[in-house]
Each structure stands twice: as structure tokens, then as C-alpha cells.
N, CA, C and O of each residue as an XYZ file, in Angstrom:
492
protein
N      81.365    -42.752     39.118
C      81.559    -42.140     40.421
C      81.441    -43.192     41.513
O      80.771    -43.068     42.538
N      82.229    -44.316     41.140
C      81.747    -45.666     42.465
C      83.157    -45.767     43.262
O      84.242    -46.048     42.752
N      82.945    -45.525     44.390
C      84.741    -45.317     45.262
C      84.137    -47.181     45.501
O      84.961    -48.072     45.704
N      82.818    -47.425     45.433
C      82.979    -49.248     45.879
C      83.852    -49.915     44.677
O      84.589    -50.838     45.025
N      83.851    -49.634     43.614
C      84.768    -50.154     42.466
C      86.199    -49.684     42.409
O      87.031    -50.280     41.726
N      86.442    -48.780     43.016
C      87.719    -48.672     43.492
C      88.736    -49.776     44.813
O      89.851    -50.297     44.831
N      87.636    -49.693     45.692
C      87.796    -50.450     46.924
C      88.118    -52.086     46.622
O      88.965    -52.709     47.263
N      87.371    -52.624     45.630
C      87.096    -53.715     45.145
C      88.359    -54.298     44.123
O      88.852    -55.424     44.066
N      88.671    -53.040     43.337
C      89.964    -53.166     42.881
C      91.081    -53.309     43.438
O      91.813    -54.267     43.193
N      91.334    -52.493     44.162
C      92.346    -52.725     45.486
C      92.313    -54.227     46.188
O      93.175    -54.950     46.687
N      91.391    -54.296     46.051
C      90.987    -55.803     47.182
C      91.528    -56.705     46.368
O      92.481    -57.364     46.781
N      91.150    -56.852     45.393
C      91.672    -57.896     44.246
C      93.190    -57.843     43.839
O      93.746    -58.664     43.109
N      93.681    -56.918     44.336
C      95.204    -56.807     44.102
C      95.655    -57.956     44.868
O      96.262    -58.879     44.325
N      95.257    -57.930     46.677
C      96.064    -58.120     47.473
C      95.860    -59.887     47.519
O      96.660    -60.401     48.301
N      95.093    -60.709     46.941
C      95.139    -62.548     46.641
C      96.317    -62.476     45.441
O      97.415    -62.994     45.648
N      95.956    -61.671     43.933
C      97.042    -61.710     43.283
C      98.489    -61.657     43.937
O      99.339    -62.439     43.512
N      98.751    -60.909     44.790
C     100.076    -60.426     45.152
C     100.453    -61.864     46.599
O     101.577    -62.303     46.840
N      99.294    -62.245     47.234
C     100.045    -63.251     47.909
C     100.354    -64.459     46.934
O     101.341    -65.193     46.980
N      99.479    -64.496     46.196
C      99.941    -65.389     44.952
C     101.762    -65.442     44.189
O     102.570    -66.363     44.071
N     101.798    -64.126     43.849
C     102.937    -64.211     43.768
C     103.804    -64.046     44.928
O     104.927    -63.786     44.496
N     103.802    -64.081     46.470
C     104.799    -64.533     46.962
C     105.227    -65.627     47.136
O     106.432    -65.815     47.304
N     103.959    -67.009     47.135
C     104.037    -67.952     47.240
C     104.774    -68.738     46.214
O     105.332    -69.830     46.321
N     104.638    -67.848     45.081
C     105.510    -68.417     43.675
C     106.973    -68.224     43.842
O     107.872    -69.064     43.789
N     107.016    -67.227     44.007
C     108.731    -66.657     44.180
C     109.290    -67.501     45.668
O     110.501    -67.705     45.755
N     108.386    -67.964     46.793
C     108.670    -68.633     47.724
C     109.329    -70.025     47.212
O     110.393    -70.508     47.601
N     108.233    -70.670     46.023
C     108.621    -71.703     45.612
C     109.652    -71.926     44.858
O     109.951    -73.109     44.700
N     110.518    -70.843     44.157
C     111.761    -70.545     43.461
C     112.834    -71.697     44.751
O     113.420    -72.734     44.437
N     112.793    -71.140     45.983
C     113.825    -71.245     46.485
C     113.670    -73.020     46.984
O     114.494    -73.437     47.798
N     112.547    -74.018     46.425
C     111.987    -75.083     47.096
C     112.275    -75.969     45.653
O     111.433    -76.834     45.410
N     113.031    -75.865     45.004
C     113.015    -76.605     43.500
C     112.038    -78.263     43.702
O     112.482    -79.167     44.409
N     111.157    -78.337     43.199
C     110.106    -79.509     42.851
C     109.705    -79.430     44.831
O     109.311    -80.533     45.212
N     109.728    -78.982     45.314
C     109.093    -78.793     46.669
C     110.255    -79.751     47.546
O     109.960    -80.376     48.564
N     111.386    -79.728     47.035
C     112.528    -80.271     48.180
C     113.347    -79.662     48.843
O     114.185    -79.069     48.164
N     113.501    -79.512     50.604
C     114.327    -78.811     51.122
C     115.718    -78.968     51.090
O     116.340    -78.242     51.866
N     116.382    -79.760     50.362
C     117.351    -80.139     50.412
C     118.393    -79.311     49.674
O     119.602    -79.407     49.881
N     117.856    -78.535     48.845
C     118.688    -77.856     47.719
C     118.913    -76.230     48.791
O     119.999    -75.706     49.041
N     118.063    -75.927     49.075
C     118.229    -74.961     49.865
C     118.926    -75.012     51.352
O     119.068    -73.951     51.960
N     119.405    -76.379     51.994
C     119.792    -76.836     53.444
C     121.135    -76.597     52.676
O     121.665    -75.518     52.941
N     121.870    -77.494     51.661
C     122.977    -77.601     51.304
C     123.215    -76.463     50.169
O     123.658    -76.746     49.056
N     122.902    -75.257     50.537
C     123.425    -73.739     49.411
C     123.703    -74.267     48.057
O     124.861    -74.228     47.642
N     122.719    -74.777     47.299
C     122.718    -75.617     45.685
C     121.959    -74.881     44.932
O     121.711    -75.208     43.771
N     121.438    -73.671     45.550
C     120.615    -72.823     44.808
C     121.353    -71.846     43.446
O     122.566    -71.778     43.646
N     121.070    -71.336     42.564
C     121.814    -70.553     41.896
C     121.758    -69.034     42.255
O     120.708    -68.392     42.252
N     122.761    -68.612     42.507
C     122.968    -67.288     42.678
C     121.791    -66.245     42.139
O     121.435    -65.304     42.849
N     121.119    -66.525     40.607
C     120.395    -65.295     40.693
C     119.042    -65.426     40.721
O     118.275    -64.802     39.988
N     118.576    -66.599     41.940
C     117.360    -67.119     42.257
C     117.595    -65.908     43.901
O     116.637    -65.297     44.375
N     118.720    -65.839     44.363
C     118.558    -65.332     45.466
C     118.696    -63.883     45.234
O     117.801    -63.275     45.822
N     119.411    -63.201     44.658
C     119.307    -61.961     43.934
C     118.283    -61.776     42.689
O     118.319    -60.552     42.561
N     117.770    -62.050     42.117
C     117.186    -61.727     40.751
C     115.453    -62.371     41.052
O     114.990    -62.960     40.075
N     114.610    -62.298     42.181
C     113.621    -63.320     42.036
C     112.318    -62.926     41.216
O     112.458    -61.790     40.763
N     111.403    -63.352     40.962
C     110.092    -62.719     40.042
C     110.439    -63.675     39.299
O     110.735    -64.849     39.518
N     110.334    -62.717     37.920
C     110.220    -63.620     36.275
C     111.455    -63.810     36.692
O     111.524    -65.022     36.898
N     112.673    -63.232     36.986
C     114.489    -63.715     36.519
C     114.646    -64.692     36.824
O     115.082    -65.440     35.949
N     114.426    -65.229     38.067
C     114.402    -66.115     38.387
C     113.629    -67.424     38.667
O     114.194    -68.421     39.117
N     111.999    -67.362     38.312
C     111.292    -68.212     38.112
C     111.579    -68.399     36.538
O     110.469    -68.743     36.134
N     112.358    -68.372     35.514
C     112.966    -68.934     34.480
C     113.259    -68.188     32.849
O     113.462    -68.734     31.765
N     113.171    -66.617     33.255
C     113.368    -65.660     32.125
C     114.408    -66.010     31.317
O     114.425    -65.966     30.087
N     115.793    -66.567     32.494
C     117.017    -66.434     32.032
C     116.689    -67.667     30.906
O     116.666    -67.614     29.677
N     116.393    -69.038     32.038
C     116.423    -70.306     31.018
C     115.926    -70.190     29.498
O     116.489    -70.723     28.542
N     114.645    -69.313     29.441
C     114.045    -69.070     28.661
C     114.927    -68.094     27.248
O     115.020    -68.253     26.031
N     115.372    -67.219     28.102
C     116.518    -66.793     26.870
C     117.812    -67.380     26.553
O     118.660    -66.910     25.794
N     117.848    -68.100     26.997
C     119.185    -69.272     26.571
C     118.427    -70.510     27.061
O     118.028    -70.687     28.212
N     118.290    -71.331     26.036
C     117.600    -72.272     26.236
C     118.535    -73.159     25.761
O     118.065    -74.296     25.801
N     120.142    -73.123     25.143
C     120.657    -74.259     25.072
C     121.404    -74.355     26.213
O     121.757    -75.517     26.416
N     121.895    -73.325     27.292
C     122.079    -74.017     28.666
C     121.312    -74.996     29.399
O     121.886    -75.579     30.319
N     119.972    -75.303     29.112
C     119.016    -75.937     29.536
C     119.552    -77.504     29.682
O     118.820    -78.197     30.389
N     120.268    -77.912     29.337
C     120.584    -79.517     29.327
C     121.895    -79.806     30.494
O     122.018    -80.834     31.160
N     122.753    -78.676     30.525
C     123.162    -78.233     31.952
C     122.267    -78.746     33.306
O     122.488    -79.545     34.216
N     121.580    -78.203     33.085
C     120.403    -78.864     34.306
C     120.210    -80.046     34.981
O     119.048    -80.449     35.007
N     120.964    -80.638     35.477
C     120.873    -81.872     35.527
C     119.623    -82.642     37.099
O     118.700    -83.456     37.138
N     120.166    -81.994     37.859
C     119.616    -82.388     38.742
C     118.485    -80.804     39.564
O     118.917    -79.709     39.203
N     117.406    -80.749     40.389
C     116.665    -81.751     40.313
C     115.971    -81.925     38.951
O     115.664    -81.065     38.125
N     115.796    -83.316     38.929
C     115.104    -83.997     38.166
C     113.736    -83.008     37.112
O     112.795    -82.613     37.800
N     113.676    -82.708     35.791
C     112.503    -81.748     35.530
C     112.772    -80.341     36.295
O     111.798    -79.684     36.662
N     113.534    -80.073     36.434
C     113.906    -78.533     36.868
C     113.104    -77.508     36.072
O     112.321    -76.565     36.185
N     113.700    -78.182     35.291
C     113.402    -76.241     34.000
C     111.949    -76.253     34.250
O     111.401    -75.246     34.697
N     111.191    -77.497     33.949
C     110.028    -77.420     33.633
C     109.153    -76.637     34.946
O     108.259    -75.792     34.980
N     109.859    -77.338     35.890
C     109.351    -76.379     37.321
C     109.450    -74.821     37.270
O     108.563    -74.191     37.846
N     110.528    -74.088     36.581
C     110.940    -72.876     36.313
C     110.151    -72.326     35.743
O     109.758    -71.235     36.157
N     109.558    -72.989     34.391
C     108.995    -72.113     33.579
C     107.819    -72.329     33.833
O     106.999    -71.583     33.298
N     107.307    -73.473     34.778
C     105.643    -73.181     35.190
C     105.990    -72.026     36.265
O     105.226    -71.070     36.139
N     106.382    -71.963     36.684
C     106.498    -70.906     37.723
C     106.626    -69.713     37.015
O     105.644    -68.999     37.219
N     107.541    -69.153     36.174
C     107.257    -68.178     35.247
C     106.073    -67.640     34.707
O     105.661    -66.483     34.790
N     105.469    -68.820     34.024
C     104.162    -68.030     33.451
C     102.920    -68.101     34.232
O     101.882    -67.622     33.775
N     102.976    -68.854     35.756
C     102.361    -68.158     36.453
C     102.659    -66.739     37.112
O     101.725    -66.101     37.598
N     103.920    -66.261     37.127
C     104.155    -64.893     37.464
C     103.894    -64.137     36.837
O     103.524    -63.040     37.256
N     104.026    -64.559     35.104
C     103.799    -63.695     33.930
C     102.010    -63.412     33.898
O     101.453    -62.314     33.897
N     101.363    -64.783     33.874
C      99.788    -64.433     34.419
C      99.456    -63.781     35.128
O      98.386    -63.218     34.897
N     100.295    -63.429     36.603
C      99.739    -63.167     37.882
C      99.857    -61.157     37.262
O      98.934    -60.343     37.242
N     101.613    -60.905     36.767
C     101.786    -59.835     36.544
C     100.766    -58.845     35.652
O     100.432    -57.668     35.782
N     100.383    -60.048     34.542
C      99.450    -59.668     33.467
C      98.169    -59.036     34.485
O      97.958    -57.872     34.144
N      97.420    -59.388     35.427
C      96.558    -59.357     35.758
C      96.474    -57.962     36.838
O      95.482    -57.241     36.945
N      97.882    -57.779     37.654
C      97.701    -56.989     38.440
C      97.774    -55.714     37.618
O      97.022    -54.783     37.906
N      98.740    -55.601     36.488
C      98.456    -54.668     35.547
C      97.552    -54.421     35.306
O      97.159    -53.277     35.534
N      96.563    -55.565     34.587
C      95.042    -54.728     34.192
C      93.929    -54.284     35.352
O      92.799    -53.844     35.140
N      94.430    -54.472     36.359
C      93.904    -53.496     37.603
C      94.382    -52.330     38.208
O      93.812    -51.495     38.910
N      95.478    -52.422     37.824
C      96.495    -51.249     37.983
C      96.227    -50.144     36.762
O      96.556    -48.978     36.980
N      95.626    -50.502     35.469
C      94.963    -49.430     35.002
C      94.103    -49.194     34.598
O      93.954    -48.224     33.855
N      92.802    -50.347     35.079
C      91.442    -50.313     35.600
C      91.310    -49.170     36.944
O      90.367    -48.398     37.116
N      92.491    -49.303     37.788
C      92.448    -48.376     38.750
C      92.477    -46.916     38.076
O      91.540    -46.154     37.838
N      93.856    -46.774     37.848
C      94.237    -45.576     36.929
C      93.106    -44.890     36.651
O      92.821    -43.803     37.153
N      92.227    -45.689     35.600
C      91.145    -44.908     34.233
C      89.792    -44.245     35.586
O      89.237    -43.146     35.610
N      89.654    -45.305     36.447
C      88.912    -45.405     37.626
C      89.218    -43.590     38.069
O      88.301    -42.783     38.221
N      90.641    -43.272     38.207
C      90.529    -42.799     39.149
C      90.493    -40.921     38.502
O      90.255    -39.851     39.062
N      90.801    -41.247     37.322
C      90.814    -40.545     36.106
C      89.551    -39.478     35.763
O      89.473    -38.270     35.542
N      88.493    -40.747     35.854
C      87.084    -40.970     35.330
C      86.586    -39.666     36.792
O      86.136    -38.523     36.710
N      86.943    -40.546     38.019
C      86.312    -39.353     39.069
C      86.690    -37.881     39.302
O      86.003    -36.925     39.663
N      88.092    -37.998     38.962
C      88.696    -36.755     39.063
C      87.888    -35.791     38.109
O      87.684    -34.646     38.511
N      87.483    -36.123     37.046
C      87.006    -35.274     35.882
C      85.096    -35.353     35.808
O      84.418    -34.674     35.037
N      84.703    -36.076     36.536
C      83.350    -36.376     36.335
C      82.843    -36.257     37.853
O      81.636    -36.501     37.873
N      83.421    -35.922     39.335
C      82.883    -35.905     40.447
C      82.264    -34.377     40.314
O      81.121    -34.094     40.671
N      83.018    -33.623     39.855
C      81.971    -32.338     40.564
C      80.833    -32.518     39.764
O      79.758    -32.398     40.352
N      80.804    -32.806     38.429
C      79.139    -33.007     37.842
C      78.743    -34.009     38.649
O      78.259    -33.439     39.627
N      78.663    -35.272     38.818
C      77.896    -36.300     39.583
C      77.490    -35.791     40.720
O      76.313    -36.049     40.971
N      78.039    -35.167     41.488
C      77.540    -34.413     42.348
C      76.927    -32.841     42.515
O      76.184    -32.508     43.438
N      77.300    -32.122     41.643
C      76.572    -30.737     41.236
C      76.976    -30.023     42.637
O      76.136    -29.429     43.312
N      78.238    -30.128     42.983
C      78.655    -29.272     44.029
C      79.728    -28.295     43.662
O      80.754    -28.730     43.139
N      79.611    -27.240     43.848
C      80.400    -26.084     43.820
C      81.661    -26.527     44.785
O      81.487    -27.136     45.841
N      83.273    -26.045     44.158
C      84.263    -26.346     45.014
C      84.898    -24.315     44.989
O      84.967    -23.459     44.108
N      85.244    -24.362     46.570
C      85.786    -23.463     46.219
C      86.806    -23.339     47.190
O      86.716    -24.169     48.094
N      88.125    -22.229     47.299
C      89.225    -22.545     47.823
C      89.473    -22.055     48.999
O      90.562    -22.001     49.570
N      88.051    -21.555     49.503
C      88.015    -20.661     50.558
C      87.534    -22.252     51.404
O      86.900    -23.181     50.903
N      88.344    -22.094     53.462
C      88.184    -23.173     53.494
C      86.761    -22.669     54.808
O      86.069    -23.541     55.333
């Protein structure tokens, strides 16, 4: 019956989630150079597709396009760190997302005993 463990959960969402904007920010900054983005060198489904698709799902499922890659320099590798930090970040907001859930589960079914209050519909 703790609404502070609820509150706390919530709270912890919102560093995860700037986390991942800053990741998906960095999609569009390949190895942190503005140059790819000044001169439109970006790939099409970095600007449509961003999250995992585009921090490196695709590369990852076709991995013999990967040598394609030529420039910048270590690309992919930038991609797929960026990936499985999204894949971490995602992993995590999930297990608060049904830490919340069970949370909220738990009160719905256990507040009127914790409290021993009569509900009734008369207002």
C-alpha cells in the first residue's frame, strides 16, 4: 500500500527516457560529426524509423550490407553501441512499467483491507 513506491517509479522513468532521447539524438550526429547531417548524408530510415530501427536493428539483420558502409569511419560500430544502449534503456523502462503495473494491481486489491474502510456508492 506505498503510493511513495509508485511515485518513485514514475520518477525513475523520466532519466531513463531522457536517456533515450539523447541516444536517438545521437543517431542523427554519426561519431559526433555535424557534417553528415549539414550535407543531407543521413539515411532515410534514421529520419523516419528512429529507436532500435535506426540506432542499428536493420544493420543487425543484414549484416552483409555492413561493408557498404564506408564512410563515417567505424559507423556500424557507432550504430550498434547505440542500439544496445536503447535495447538496455528499453529493457529497463519495461521492468518499471510492470513493477508499476503489479504496484498498481497489488493496491487496487489490497487498499480497502490496509485500510479497513468501508466504500460505499452513496456519495
Amino acid at each position: 500500500c506505498s503510493v511513495g513506491f509508485a511515485r518513485s517509479l514514475g520518477l525513475a522513468l523520466l532519466p531513463l527516457a531522457l536517456c533515450c532521447i539523447v541516444a536517438n539524438l545521437l543517431l542523427l550526429f554519426p561519431m559526433g560529426e555535424i557534417t553528415y547531417i549539414k550535407q543531407d548524408r543521413l539515411a532515410s530510415y534514421i529520419w523516419y524509423f528512429g529507436g532500435l530501427g535506426g540506432g542499428g536493428l536493420l544493420y543487425l539483420l543484414q549484416p552483409e550490407t555492413w561493408t557498404r558502409c564506408l564512410q563515417p569511419v567505424n559507423i556500424i560500430e557507432w550504430n550498434i553501441t547505440l542500439l544496445c544502449v536503447l535495447l538496455g534503456l528499453a529493457v529497463l523502462e519495461f521492468i518499471i512499467c510492470l513493477l508499476q503495473l503489479g504496484n498498481g494491481l497489488v493496491n487496487a486489491v489490497c487498499r480497502p483491507c490496509c485500510y479497513k474502510q468501508e466504500y460505499s456508492l452513496n456519495a
